[in-house]
N, C-alpha and C positions, 0 to 999 in steps of 0.2 A: 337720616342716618341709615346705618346697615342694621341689618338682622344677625343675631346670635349665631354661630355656627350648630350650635341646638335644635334648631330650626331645618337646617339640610341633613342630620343626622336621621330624626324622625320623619323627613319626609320621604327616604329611600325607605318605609316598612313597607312592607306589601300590602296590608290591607287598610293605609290609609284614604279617606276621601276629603275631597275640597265642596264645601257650597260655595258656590258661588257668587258674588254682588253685583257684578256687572253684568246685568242679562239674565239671561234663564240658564237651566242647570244644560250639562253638554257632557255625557263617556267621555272623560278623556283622562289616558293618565297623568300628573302631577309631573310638570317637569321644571327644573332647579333653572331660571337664564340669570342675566346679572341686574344689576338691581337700576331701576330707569323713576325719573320722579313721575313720569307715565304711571308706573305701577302702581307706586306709592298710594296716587290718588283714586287707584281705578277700586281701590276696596273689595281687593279680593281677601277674600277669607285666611287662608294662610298671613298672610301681613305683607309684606312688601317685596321678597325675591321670587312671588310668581308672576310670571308677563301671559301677556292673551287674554281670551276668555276660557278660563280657569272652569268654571262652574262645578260639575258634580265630578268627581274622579271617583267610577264605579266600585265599589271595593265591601263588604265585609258588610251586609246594613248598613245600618245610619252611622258608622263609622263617620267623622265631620269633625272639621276645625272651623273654627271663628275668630275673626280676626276683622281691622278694616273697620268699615263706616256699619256691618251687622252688631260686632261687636260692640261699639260704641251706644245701637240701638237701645241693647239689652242688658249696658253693663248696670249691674247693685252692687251693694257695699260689698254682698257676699260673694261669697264661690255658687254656693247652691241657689240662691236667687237669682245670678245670672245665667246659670242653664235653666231655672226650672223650665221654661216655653220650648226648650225643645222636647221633638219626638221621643218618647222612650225613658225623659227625664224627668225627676220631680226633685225636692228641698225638702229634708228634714224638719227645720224650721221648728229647733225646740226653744226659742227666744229669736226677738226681729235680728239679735249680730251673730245668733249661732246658726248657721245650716249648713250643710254640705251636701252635695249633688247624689241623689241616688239613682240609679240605671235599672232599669224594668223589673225594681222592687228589690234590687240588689244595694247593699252597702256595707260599710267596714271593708274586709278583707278583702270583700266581691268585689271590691273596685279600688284600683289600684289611684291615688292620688300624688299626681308628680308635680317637681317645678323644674320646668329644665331640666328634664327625663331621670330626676333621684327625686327618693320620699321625699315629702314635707316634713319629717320627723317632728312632728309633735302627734297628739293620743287620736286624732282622728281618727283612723282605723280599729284602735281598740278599746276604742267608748261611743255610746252611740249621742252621747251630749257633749261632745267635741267638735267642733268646729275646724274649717279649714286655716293654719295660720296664713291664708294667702292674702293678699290685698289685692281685687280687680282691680285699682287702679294702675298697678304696676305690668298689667298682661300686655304685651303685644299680641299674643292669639291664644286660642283656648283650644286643645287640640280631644276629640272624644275617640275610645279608640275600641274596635271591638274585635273579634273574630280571631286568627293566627298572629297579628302584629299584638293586642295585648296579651301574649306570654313575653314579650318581653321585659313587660314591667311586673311580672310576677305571674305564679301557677295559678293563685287565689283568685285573679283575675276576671269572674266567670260572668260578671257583669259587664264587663271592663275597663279601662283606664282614663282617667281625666290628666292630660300633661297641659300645665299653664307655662306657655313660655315666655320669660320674661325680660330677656337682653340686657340682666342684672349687667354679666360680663360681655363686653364692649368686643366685636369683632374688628378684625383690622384692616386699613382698607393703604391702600399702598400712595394714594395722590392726597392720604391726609383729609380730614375735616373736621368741625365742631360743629354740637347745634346745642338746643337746651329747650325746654316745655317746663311753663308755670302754669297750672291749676289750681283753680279756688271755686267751689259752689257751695250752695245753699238748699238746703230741705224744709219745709215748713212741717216737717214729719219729726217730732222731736226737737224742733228748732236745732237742725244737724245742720254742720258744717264740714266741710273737709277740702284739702289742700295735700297740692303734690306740686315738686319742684325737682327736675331731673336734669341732666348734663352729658357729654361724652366729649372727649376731645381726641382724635386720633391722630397720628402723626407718622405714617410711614410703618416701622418696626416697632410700635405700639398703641397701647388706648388705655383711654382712664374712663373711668364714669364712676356720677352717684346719684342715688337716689333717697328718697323722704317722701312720706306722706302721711299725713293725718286727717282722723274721723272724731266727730264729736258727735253724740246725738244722745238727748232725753228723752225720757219715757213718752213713748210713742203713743196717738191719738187712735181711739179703734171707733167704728162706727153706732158699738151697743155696747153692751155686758161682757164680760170678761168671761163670766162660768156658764155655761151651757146651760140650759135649763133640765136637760137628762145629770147631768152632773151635779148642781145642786141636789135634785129631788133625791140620788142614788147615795152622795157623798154629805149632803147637810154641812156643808163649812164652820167647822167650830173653835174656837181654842175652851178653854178649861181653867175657872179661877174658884175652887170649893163645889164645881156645877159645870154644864156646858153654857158658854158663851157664842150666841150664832153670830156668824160674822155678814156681812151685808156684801153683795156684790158688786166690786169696781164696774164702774162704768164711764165710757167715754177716754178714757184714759186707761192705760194697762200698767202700775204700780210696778214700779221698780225694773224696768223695761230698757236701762238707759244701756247705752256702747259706745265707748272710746277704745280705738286703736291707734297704732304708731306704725312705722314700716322704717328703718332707715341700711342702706346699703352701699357700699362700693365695689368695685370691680375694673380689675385690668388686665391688659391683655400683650404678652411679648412674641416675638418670633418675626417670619417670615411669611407676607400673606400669600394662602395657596399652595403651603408646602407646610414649614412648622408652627405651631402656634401652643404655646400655654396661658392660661387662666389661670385667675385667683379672685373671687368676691366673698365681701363678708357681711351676712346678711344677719341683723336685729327685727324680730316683732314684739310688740305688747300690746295685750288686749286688758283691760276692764266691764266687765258686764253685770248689771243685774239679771238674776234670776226669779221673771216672776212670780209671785205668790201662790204656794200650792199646799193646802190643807190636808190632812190625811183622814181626820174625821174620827180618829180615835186616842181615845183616852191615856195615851202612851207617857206623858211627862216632856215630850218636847216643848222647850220653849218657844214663845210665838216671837213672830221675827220676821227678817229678812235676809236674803243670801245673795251674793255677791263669789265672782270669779276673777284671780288676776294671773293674767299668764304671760310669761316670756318663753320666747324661744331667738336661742341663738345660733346661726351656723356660720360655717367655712366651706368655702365649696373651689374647689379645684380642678381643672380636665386638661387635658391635652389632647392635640388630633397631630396629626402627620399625612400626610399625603406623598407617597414616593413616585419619582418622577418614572415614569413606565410601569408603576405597580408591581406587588409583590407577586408573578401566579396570577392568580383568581382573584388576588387580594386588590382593591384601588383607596382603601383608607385605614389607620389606624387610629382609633380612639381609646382615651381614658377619663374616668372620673371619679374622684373621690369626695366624701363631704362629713364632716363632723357634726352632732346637733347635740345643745344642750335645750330643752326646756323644762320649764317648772310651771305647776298651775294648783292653786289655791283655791277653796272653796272656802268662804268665810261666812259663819254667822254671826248677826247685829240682833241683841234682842231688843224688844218692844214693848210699848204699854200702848193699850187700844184705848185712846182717848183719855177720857180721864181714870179710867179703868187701870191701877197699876198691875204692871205680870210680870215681864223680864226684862224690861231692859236695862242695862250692861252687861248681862249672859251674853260675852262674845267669846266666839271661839273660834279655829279653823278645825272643819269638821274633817274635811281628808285634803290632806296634800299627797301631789305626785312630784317627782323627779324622776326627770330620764335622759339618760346620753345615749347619742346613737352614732353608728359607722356605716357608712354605705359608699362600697366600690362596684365600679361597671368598667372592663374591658371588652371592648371591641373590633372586630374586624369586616369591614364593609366589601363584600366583592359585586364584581356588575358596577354597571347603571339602567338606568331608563329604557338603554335601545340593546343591553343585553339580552340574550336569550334567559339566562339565570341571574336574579340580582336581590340582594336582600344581606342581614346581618348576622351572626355567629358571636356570639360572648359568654361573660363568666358574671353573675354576679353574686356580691356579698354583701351581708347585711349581719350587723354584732347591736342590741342595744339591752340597756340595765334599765328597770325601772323600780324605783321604790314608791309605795306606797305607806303613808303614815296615814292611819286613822282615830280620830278624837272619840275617847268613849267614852259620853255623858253622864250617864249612868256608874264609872267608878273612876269618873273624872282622869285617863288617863288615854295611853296612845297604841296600838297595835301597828307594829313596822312590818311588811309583806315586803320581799325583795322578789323579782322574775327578771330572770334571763333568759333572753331567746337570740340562736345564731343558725344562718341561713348559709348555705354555700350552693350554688345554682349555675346551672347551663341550659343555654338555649340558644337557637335560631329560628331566622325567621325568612321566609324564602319566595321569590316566584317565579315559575315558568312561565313563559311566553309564548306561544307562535300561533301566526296569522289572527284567528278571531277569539281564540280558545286561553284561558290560564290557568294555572294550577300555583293557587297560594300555600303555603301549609307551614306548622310552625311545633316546634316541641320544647319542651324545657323539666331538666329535672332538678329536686332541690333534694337537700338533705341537712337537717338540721336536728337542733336540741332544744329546752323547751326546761326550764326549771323552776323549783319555789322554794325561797327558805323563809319558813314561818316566825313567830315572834317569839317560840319556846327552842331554835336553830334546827326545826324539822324541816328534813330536805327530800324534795319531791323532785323529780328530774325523767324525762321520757326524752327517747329518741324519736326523732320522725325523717320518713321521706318519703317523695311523693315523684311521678311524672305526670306529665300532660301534654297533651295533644290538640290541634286545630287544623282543619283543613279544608278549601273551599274551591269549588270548579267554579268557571266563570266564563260567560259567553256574549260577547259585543260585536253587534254586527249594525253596518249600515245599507243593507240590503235588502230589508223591508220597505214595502213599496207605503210611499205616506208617511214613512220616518226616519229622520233625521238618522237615529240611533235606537237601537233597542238593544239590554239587555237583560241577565238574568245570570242569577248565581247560588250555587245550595253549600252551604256551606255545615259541619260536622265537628264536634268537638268533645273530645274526653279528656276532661280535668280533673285534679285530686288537689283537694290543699287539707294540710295538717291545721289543727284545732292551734290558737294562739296561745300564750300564756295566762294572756284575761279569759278567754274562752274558759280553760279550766280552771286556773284557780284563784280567780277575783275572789274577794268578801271585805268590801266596804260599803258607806252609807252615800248615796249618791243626790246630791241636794239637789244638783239641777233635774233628773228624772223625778225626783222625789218618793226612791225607792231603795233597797238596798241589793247591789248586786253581787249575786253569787255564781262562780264558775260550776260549769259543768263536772264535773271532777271533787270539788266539793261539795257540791247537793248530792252528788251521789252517796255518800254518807245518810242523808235522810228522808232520801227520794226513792221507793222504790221500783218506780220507772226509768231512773236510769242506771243502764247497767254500767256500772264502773267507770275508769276514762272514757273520755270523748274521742272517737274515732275517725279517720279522716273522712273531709267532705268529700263527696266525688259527686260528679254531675253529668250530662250525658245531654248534649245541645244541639239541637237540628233545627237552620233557618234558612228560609226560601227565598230570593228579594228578583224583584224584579223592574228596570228602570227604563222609560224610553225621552225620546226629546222629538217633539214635531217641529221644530222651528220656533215658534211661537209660545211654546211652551213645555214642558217636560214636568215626568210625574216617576215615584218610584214606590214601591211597595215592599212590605216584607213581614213574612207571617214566621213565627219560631216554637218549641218548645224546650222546656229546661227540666230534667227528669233527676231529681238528689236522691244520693243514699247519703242519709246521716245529716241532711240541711241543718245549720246549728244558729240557731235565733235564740233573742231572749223571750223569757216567758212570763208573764204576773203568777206569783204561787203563790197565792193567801196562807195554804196547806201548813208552810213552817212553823210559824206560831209567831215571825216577826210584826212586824207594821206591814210596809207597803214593800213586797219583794221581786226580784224578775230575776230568773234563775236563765243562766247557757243551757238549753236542751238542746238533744237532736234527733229528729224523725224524715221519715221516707216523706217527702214533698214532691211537687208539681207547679209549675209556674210555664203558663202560654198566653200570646200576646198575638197584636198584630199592627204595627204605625204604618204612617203613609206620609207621603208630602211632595204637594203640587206646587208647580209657579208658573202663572201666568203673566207673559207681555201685553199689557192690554192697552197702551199707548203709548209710541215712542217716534218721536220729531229730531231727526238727528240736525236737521238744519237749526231749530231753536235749543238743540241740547237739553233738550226733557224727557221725560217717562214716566209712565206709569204701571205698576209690578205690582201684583196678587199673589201671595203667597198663602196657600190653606192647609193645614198639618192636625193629625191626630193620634191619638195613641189608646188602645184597649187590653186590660190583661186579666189575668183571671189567676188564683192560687188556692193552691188546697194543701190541707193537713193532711195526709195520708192516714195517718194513723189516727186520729180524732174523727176523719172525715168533716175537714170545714175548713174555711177561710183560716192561711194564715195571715197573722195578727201586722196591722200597720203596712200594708199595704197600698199602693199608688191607685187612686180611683181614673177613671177615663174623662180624657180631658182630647176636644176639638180647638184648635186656634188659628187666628186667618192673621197677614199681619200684609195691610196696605201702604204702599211706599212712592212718593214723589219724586224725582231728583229734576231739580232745575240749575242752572248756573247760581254760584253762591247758596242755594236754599238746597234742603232736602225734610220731608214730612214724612212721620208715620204715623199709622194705627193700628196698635193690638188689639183684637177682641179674642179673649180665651173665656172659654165654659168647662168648668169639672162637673160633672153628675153626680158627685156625692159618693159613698162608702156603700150604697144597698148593704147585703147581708153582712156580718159580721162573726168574728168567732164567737162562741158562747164558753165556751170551756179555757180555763179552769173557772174563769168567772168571764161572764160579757164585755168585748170591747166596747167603748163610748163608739157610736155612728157620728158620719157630720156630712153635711145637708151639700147640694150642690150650690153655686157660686159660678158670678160672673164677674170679668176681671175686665178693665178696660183702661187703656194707659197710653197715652200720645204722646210725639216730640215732634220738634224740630229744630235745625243746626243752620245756623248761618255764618258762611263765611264772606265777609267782606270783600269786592273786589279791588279794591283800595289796597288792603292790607297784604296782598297779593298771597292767600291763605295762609297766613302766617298766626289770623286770629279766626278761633271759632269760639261759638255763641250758642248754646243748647237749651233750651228750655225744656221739660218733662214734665208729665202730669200722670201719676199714678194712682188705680184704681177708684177712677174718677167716678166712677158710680156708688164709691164707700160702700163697697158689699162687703159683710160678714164674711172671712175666709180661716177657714180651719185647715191646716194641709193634715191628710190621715194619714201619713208615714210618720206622725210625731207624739211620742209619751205624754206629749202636754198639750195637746189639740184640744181639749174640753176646757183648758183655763187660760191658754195663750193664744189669743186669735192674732191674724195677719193685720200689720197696722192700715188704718183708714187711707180717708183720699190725704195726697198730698201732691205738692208741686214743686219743681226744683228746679234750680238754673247753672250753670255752668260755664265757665269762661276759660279758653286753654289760648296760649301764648305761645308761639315756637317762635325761635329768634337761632 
C-alpha cells in the first residue's frame, strides 16, 4: 500500500536526513517519486515513496528517519527502546513498558514527540514517568529531527523532535487497491505476547483503514538483584510494623514489572488524488503497568504495598491538503490539521501483608489521578520543491489543553484538586536555499501563550509568556574531492527560548512511579531560598559542526556540538523540605557538549548471488555541568559505542548488535549523591525469513535479546538503583500480508 500523505509533508523540511538500507550512506537530497513495489522492498528508511539509493540526505546532524527492514531491526514494545541504539539517543526506562526517547541528555519539553506531525497528547512531556502512548507496532517510519526543521514542532524543541508516522489515515490512490498484515509473536521475557491485525481498502475517491494491536507481558526476568548494592547499603529497605522490618531483595525476577497495552484505530480518506484530499481517524490507547517496588526507607506511615498505572487516551485526528493546479505564487501545497485528545491516567495503590507478617492490605487507594483534554491545530503552506532554488514551510500553530490533577491525602484521608491551563498560539517557518554546492537552511518560530493554576482553596495563579526562536545552518556538498565519492560539511547555529510549562511551575503531587513528590518551580519557591520566584524562560544557545563523506565503499559522518542554557529547568531530589522523598523544577546556568559518529562499511557484496555483507559502527559521548553547583547534571546519558553487522541474502536477512555503555563515572553530589551505575554489555541478534514460495507475502523473525544477560541500569532514570533492564530473552514473530 501507499504511505500517508504525512510522510511528503515532513519530507519537504529542510533539515531532514534519510539513513539509508540499501548500500552505504550517499549526500543526496530526499526526493518524493511514486511509489514502485521496487521501493517497497529496497528498505529505505523513509518507508516506501523513496526510489534509488536514498542513503544519507546530508542535513542538520544526525537528523534521520527509520523505516523499512532497519526499522524492523530495532523495533521494542516501546518508543524509547526502539531508538535507544542510535547516535545521540538513550531511553528513560523508568519501568520495562515505560520509556521514552531522550536526545543528548534532553527530554520532556526538549523534545518535541509527534504521531503524524501533532502531539501525542497524553503527559509525556510533562512528567518524567510518562511514557509514550505510541505503539511501535503501528510505525511505518520513525522520523528523528534536529536543527531549523524541529521549530516546527515547537520552540521547546532544543533537543529535537521524534515524529512516528503511522498511515493511521489511508491515502488515496486513484487505480484503487486492498491489502491487510496479521501479526502475532512471542517473548520468553515476561511470557509476552502481542498481536496486530491491520487493513486498508481504497477505491478511487476514497480509503478506509483499521487497525488493533495488543501487548501482554509479566513481570520480567533480570539477570541478579533488583537493588543495587550502593542502594541497599545507602537506603536499607524497610517497611515498619511497632519497629523497622528489613525487606530482602528480589532477585531474578523484578516484582510487579508487568505491561499490557491495547492500540485500536480507524481512518479514512475523501477527495481527489493529487489535488483535494480530507482525513478523519479515530485513534484509542490503554496501557496497564506495574510499578516496580520502591522503598523509601523512612519511618513516614506509608503503607506497604504495590502500585499500579491505568491509562487511556483518546483522539480524533483530522487534516486536509490541497494541491492547486499551477500553484498559488510561491505557494505549491496547502495543508491543515486538527486533533482532539482526551486522556486519563491512574496511579493505584494495593496494600500488603509481607508474608505472614499482617501490615495493609486492603489500604487501597488511587494516590493521584490526572485528566486532560487537549486541542492541537497546524496550518500550512508549502512553497518550492526539491529542484527550487527556495523551498520549505510557513504555518500557524495552536495548542489549548486542561489538565486536573486530584491527589489522595493519606494522612487526612482526603483529595486536593489542582486544575492548569496552558494555550500556545505560534508561527514559524522553515526554509532552504540552494545553489550549486552551497545551502542555506534556517528556521524561526514565535509562540505566545498563557500558563495558569487554580488551587483547591480557588487561588488563581496565571502568567503570560512568549518567546521566539531561531535556527540556522550553512551547508557545503561537493563531489570534487579527489578519492571521494562525496564530501561534506555543515555548522549549523541556533537561539531558542521556551517558556517554563504549567507542571514546570506549579506541580505538587505524590508521584508513585518516581517514588517521590513533585513540586513546581514556582511553588518551592515559597520555601526555597534558591529560587528566585517564578520560573523564567529557558533559552539556549547551540553551535554544531558535522561533517560527512562517502568513498564508494563506504561513508562516515561526524558531528561535535555545544548547548550553553540560561535558566535550564530540571527536576531536583531536595531532602531540605521536610517531605519524604522530593524533586523539586529548579533552574540554573548549564552546559551540555557532545560529539557522535557513524560509519558504514560494504564489506561484501555479489550482485550475481544477491547478497551482502554491511558493517555499520556508531557512537556517542557527552559531558554536562551544573554551572552553578559546578558538577555533573543529574541523570544524564553515559557514552555508549555500537557496531551492528548485517546479512542480506535472497529470502534471509541476519544481524548483530553489539553496544557497550561505560557507566555513569562521576556523578552529582549535591544536594545529596546521585546512585552511579556500572558499565554493560548488550548483545542482541535476528533474523527474518521470507519464503520464496509465499512470494513475500509471509515473514518469519526470530530475536534474541541481550543474550549475554548483563546487568543494565539506563542512568537517565529515577529508578535505575531498583529497576534494572530485563534479562536475556528470545522472541519470534510472524507477519501475514494478504
Amino acid at each position: 500500500g501507499q504511505e500517508s500523505n504525512h510522510e511528503e509533508d515532513i519530507s519537504e523540511l529542510p533539515s531532514e536526513q534519510s539513513v539509508g538500507l540499501d548500500g552505504i550512506y550517499v549526500l543526496e537530497d530526499i526526493e518524493v517519486v511514486a511509489f514502485s513495489e521496487e521501493d517497497a522492498n529496497s528498505g529505505s528508511i523513509m518507508g516506501d515513496f523513496f526510489g534509488g539509493d536514498t542513503g544519507l540526505s546530508f542535513g542538520s546532524g544526525f537528523s534521520s528517519t527509520m523505516g523499512g527492514e532497519r526499522l524492523q531491526r530495532i523495533l521494542r514494545p516501546t518508543l524509547g527502546d526502539t531508538l535507544a541504539g542510535q547516535p545521540g539517543v538513550t531511553s528513560s526506562s523508568y519501568s520495562p513498558g515505560t520509556t521514552r526517547p531522550i536526545i543528548r541528555g534532553l527530554d520532556g519539553f526538549r523534545v518535541a514527540t509527534q504521531i503524524d506531525g501533532l502531539g501525542t497528547m497524553d503527559l509525556g512531556p510533562e512528567s518524567p514517568d510518562h511514557g509514550v502512548a505510541i505503539d511501535p507496532l503501528i510505525a511505518k517510519s520513525i522520523e528523528i529531527h534536529r536543527g531549523p526543521s524541529a521549530l516546527r514542532f515547537g520552540s521547546g524543541a532544543i533537543g529535537g523532535a521524534v515524529n512516528t508516522i503511522t498511515g493511521i489515515r489511508p491515502t488515496l490512490i486513484p487505480e484503487g487497491n486492498w491489502d491487510a498484515t496479521l501479526t502475532t509473536g512471542y517473548n520468553t521475557q515476561g511470557d509476552g505476547k502481542h498481536a496486530k491485525l491491520g487493513a486498508k481498502l481504497a477505491e478511487g475517491l476514497w480509503a478506509f483503514s483499521f487497525f488493533t494491536s495488543q501487548h501482554e507481558s509479566g513481570d520480567t526476568s533480570i539477570p541478579g538483584r533488583a537493588w543495587t548494592q550502593e542502594y541497599e547499603d545507602v537506603i536499607q529497605p524497610r517497611t515498619f510494623d511497632g519497629g523497622p522490618i528489613f525487606l530482602s531483595n528480589p532477585t531474578k525476577t523484578l516484582p510487579n514489572s508487568y505491561h499490557d497495552s491495547a492500540t485500536y484505530s480507524v481512518g479514512a480518506s475523501f477527495g481527489v488524488p493529487d489535488s483535494v484530499e480530507f482525513g478523519l481517524s479515530l485513534t484509542r490507547f490503554d496501557s496497564n503497568q506495574g510499578i516496580p517496588y520502591f522503598y523509601d526507607g523512612t519511618a513516614t506511615g506509608r503503607p506497604f504495598g504495590q502500585s499500579h498505572t491505568e491509562s487511556e487516551l483518546s483522539r480524533i485526528d483530522t487534516d486536509f491538503s490541497y494541491l492547486p493546479q499551477g500553484g498559488w505564487g510561491p505557494f505549491s501545497k496547502l495543508t491543515a490539521r486538527l486533533a482532539k485528545g482526551w486522556y486519563d491516567r491512574n496511579e493505584k495503590f494495593e496494600g500488603l501483608n509481607l508474608g505472614d507478617i499482617e501490615l495493609d492490605e486492603g489500604t487501597d487507594f488511587t494516590g493521584i489521578a490526572f485528566e486532560r483534554d487537549a486541542t492541537e491545530a497546524r496550518f500550512e503552506l508549502h512553497n518550492g520543491d526539491r529542484d527550487s532554488l527556495l523551498h520549505g514551510i510557513t504555518g500557524t500553530h495552536f495548542e489549548k489543553s486542561r489538565l486536573h490533577a486530584r491527589r489522595f491525602t493519606l494522612q487526612v484521608a482526603g483529595t486536593d484538586d489542582t486544575l492548569l491551563k496552558q494555550e500556545t498560539a505560534a508561527y514559524y517557518s522553515t526554509q532552504k536555499l540552494s545553489w550549486e554546492e552551497w545551502s542555506l537552511e534556517f528556521g524561526v518560530r514565535g509562540d505566545f501563550g498563557d500558563v495558569s493554576r487554580t488551587d483547591p482553596g480557588n487561588a488563581f495563579v496565571d502568567e503570560r509568556t512568549n518567546t521566539f526562536s531561531q535556527s540556522m545552518s550553512l551547508g557545503w556538498d561537493t563531489a570534487r574531492i579527489p578519492g571521494l565519492m562525496r564530501f561534506g560539511a555543515k555548522l549549523t547555529a541556533s537561539l531558542t527560548d521556551r517558556a517554563p510549562s504549567a507542571v514546570e511551575r506549579y506541580a505538587f503531587w505524590d508521584n508513585e512511579s518516581l517514588g517521590n513528590i513533585i513540586i513546581g518551580g514556582d511553588v518551592a519557591a515559597v520555601f526555597l531560598d534558591d529560587i528566585d520566584g517564578p520560573l523564567d524562560n529557558e533559552k539556549a544557545k547551540h553551535i554544531e559542526l558535522s561533517f560527512a563523506a562517502d568513498w564508494g565503499w563506504g561513508s562516515a559522518i561526524l558531528t561535535g556540538y555545544e548547548t550553553d542554557f540560561d535558566n535550564f529547568i530540571f527536576l531536583e531530589s531536595r531532602p531540605d523540605l521536610g517531605f519524604e522523598n522530593t524533586a523539586v523544577y529548579v533552574a540554573r546556568d548549564a552546559r551540555i557538549r557532545g560529539m557522535e559518529a557513524m560509519t558504514r562499511f560494504s564489506l561484501w557484496e555479489s550482485k550475481d548471488l544477491e547478497q551482502k555483507l554491511e558493517l555499520e559502527l556508531s557512537g556517542d559521548w557527552m559531558e554536562s555541568r551544573d554551572l552553578k553547583r559546578r558538577q555533573e547534571l543529574p541523570r544524564m546519558p553515559t557514552a555508549k559505542i555500537s557496531s551492528m553487522l548485517t546479512y542480506e541474502m535472497p529470502s534471509w536477512d541476519f544481524h548483530l548488535e553489539l553496544r557497550r555503555s561505560f557507566g555513569s563515572g562521576s556523578t552529582p553530589l549535591e544536594p545529596i549523591p546521585e546512585f552511579s551505575t556500572s558499565p554493560y554489555t548488550l548483545l542482541n541478534a535476528g533474523a527474518t525469513w521470507q519464503p520464496a514460495w509465499a512470494d513475500d507475502a509471509l515473514t518469519i523473525s526470530l530475536r534474541g535479546t541481550n543474550l549475554l544477560n548483563e546487568e543494565i541500569r539506563e542512568h537517565t532514570s529515577f529508578r535505575k538503583e531498583t529497576s534494572p533492564q530485563p534479562g536475556r530473552g528470545v522472541s519470534v514473530e510472524l507477519e501475514w500480508t494478504f
